[in-house]
C-alpha positions as CSV (number, residue, x, y, z in Angstrom):
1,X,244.4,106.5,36.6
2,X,244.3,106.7,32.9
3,X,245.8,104.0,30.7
4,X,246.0,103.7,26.8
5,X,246.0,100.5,25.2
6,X,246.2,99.7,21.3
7,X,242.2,98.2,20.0
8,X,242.6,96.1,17.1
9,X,239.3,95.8,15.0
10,X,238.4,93.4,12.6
11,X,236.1,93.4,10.2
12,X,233.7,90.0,9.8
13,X,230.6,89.3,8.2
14,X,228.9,89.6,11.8
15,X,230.3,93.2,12.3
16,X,233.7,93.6,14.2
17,X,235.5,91.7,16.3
18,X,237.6,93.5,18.6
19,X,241.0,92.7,21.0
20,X,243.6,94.8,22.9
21,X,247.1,94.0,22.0
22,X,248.3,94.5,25.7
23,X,245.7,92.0,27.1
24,X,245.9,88.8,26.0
25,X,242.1,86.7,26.3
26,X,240.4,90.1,26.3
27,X,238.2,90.7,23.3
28,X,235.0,91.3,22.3
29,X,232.5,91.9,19.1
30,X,229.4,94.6,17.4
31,X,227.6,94.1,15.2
32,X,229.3,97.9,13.8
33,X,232.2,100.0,14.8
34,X,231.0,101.6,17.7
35,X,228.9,99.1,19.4
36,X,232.7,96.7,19.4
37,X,234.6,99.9,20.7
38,X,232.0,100.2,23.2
39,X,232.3,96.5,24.4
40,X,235.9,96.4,24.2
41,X,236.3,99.4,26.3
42,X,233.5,97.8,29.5
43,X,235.7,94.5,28.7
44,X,238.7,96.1,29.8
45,X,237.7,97.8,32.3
46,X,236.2,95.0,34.1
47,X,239.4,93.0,33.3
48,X,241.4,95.2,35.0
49,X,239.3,95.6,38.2
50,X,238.7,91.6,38.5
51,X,242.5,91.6,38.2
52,X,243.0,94.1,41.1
53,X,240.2,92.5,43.3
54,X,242.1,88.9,42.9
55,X,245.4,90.6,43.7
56,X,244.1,92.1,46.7
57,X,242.2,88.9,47.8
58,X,245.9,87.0,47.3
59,X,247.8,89.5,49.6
60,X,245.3,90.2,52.2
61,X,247.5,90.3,55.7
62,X,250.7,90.1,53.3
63,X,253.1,92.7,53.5
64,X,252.7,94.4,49.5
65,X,255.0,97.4,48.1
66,X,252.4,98.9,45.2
67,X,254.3,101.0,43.0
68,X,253.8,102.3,39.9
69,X,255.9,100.5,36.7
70,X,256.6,102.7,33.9
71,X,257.7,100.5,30.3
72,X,259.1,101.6,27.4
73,X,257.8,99.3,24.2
74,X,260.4,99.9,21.4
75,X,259.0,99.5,18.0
């Protein structure tokens, strides 16, 4: 499943710092451009499947519904 979230960069003296708008506590920093894209993106993704793993852990023998939520943001 594709997802697309908004990357903020910011530029510092060390390189870039990076964060996800969407994801509060996940960010991440390179020393240039790409190398903070490139950690921001593994940062994410292992986010979002240690998120998953601890939902499944929490409702193991639970009866779940799993269904997909589709949000609007207005701006």
């Amino acid at each position: 499943m594709d997802r697309t979230f908004n990357a903020v960069y910011l530029k510092v003296p060390e390189g870039y710092v990076g964060f996800v708008e969407e994801l509060p506590g996940v960010s991440t920093q390179g020393e240039n451009l790409d190398e903070a894209r490139r950690n921001l993106h593994d940062a994410v993704e292992t986010v979002l499947e240690a998120n998953q793993a601890l939902t499944l852990i929490g409702t193991d023998g639970e009866e779940v519904i799993r269904e997909p939520l589709l949000v609007t943001i207005r701006e």
